[in-house]
N, C-alpha and C positions, 0 to 999 in steps of 0.2 A: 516386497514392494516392486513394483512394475515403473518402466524407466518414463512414464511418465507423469506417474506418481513424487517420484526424486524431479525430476524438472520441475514440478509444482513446488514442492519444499523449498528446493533449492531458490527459484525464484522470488518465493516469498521471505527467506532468509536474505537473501540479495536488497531487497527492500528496506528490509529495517536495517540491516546494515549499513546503507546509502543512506537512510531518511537519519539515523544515530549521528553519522560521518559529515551531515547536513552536504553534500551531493547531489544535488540536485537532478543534476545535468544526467548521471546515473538513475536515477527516481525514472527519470520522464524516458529515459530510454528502454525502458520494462514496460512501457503500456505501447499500444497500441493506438494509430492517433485519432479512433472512432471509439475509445474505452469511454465508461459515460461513469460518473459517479452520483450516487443517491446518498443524502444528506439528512438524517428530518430538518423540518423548518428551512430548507433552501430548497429551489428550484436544481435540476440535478443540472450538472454541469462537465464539463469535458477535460481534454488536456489540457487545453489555452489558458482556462482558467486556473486547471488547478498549478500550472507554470504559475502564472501571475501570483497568484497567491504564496506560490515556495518560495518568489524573488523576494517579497516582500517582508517573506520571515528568514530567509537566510540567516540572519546573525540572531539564530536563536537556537539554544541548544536543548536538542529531542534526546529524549531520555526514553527508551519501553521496549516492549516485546511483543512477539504474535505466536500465540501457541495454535497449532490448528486441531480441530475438536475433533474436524469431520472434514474428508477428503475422498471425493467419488469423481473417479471418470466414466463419462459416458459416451461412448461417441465419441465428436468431436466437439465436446460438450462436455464442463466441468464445473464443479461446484465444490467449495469450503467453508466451511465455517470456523472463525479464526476467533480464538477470546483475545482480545488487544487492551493494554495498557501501556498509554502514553502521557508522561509529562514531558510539556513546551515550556519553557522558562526565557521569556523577553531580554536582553540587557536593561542590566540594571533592576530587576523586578525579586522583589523578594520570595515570590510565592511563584511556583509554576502552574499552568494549566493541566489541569489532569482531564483523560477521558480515560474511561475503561467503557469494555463491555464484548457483546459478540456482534461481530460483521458478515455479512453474508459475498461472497466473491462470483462473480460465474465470469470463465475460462471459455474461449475459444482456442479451438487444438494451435492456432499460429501463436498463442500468449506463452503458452507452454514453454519456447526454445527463447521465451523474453521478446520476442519481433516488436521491432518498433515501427 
């Protein structure tokens, strides 16, 4: 495993970590503040938003994992493919939101060392 291989892992263990720990403030400090996210069914949207969106589930607690499938560096250029399963569970709610599935990531060489 090549040490920017481990920087990816590691990062994206750092993530769910953070997002499990409901951390926010850690979450947002791992991107990048031009990272863009693609969504089906929503127009893709940025960091601002997805802050907004973390403030407003903070007291909610994440449960899940990111296994990664597939991990290629290129360049300075990277890409993963991660199977992810997550339940979100509200206060008070008896049932949590589940998503699973695979996500697709692409890396710029500065995301690598986590730059925010």
């Amino acid at each position: 495993m090549t040490d920017d291989e481990r920087a990816i892992r590691e990062l994206v263990q750092t993530w769910m970590d953070a997002s499990r720990a409901g951390d926010t403030a850690k979450v947002l400090s791992l991107m990048t503040d031009d990272v863009v996210f693609t969504v089906p069914g929503q127009e893709p949207f940025g960091k601002a938003a997805f802050a907004a969106a973390s403030q407003a589930q903070q007291v909610m607690h994440v449960e899940g994992s990111a296994e990664i499938v597939e991990l290629q560096v290129l360049g300075d250029w990277d890409f993963l493919r991660n199977r992810i399963d997550i339940s979100v569970t509200p206060p008070g709610a008896t049932q949590p939101m589940h998503r699973a599935g695979y996500t697709l990531t692409l890396l710029c060489a500065k995301t690598r060392a986590g730059a925010g």
